[in-house]
N, C-alpha and C positions, 0 to 999 in steps of 0.2 A: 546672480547666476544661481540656478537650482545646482540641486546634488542628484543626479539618474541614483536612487539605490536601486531602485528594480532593477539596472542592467547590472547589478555587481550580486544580486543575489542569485547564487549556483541554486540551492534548495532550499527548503523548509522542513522542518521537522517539527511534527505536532503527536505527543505522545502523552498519553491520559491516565491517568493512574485511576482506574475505576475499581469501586467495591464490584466484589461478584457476591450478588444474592442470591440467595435460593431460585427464583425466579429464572435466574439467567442458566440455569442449567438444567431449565426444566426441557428446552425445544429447541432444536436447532435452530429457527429461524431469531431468537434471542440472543444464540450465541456469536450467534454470525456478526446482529448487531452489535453486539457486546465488543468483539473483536475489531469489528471496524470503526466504533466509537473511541477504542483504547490506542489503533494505530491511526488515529488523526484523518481514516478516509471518509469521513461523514463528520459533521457537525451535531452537536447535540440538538434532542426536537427535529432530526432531519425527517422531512414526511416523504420525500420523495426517494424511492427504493433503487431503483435500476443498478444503481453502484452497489447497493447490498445484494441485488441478483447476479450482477456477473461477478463480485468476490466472491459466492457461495459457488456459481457454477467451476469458477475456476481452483478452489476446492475439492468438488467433489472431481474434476479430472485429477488433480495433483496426488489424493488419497485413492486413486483410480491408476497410478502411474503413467498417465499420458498427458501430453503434451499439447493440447488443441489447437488446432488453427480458426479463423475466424467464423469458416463456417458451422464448425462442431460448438460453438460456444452459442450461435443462433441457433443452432438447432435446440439445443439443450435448453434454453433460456426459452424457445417457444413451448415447447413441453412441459414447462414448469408451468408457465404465466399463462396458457392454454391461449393465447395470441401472437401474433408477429409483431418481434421485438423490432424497435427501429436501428437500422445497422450503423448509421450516423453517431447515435448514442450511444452507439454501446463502445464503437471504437472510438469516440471522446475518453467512454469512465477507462476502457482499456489504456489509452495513454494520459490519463491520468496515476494509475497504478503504477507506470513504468516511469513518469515524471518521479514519483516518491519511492521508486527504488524498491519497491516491492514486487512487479515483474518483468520479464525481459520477455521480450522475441528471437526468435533464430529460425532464416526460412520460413518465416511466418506461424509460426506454431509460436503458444506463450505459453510461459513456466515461469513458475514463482523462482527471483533469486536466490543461489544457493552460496554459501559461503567458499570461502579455500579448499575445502574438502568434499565437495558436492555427494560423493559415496556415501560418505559418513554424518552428516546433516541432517536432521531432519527439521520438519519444517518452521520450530520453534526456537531453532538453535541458531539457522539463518534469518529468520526475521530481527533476530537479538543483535546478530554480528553487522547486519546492513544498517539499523538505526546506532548501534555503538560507533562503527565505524564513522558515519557523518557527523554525531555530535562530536570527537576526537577528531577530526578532520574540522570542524566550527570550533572548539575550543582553543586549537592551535594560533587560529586566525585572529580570536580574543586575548591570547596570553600576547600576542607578537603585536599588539595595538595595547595591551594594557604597559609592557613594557616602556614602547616609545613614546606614550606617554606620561610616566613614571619620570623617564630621562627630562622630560620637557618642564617639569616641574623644581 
């Protein structure tokens, strides 16, 4: 008899602890990578962008104060890329973002999670609290299996 873990796995958390070079703070479009290399949404060597296009677009709404809906986020990502993005893709990497707890919807409009105090938050403060909170919510799970097997010995 196998073991399903994939059906017992809630998330994943992949968090990178990268140098920041001179380099990286030379151009937005580095830093973006940089960001999303460091919060686990792209793979290292990743060549293909569209995940780095819609975290940047949803970005520049968030430091914009608005909250986009689907179609403001095509819009914006065709103007960037000076083509039509495919809308298929985009709302994949979109719920891939919301899989890793990075953004949420409401009414169809997406906004980056914000912590307990959504007022008082910004956006570096909530990204800290959503990845602390799930490895403390993972750790919990390891200390209560390290235990019972502690006993078992």
């Amino acid at each position: 008899m196998g073991f399903p873990e994939s059906e017992l796995i809630k998330n994943e958390i992949v968090l990178r602890d990268l140098k920041i070079s001179q380099d990286v703070l030379l151009s937005k479009k580095a830093m973006i990578r940089w960001l999303a290399l460091s919060l686990g949404l792209i793979s290292p060597n990743e060549t293909r962008t569209l995940m780095l296009d819609v975290f940047e677009v949803l970005l520049y709404f968030h430091f914009k104060g608005k909250n986009p809906d689907i179609h403001q986020i095509l819009d914006k990502l065709e103007k960037k890329k000076k083509e039509e993005p495919n809308p298929k893709a985009v709302r994949y990497h979109l719920l891939q973002l919301k899989n890793k707890c990075i953004i949420n919807s409401k009414q169809r409009k997406y906004f980056f999670i914000t912590g307990s105090l959504p007022e008082n938050n910004t956006l570096e403060i909530s990204l800290k609290e959503n990845y602390k909170e799930r490895i403390d919510s993972s750790f919990k799970q390891i200390e209560k299996v390290l235990k019972a097997l502690k006993r078992s010995y």
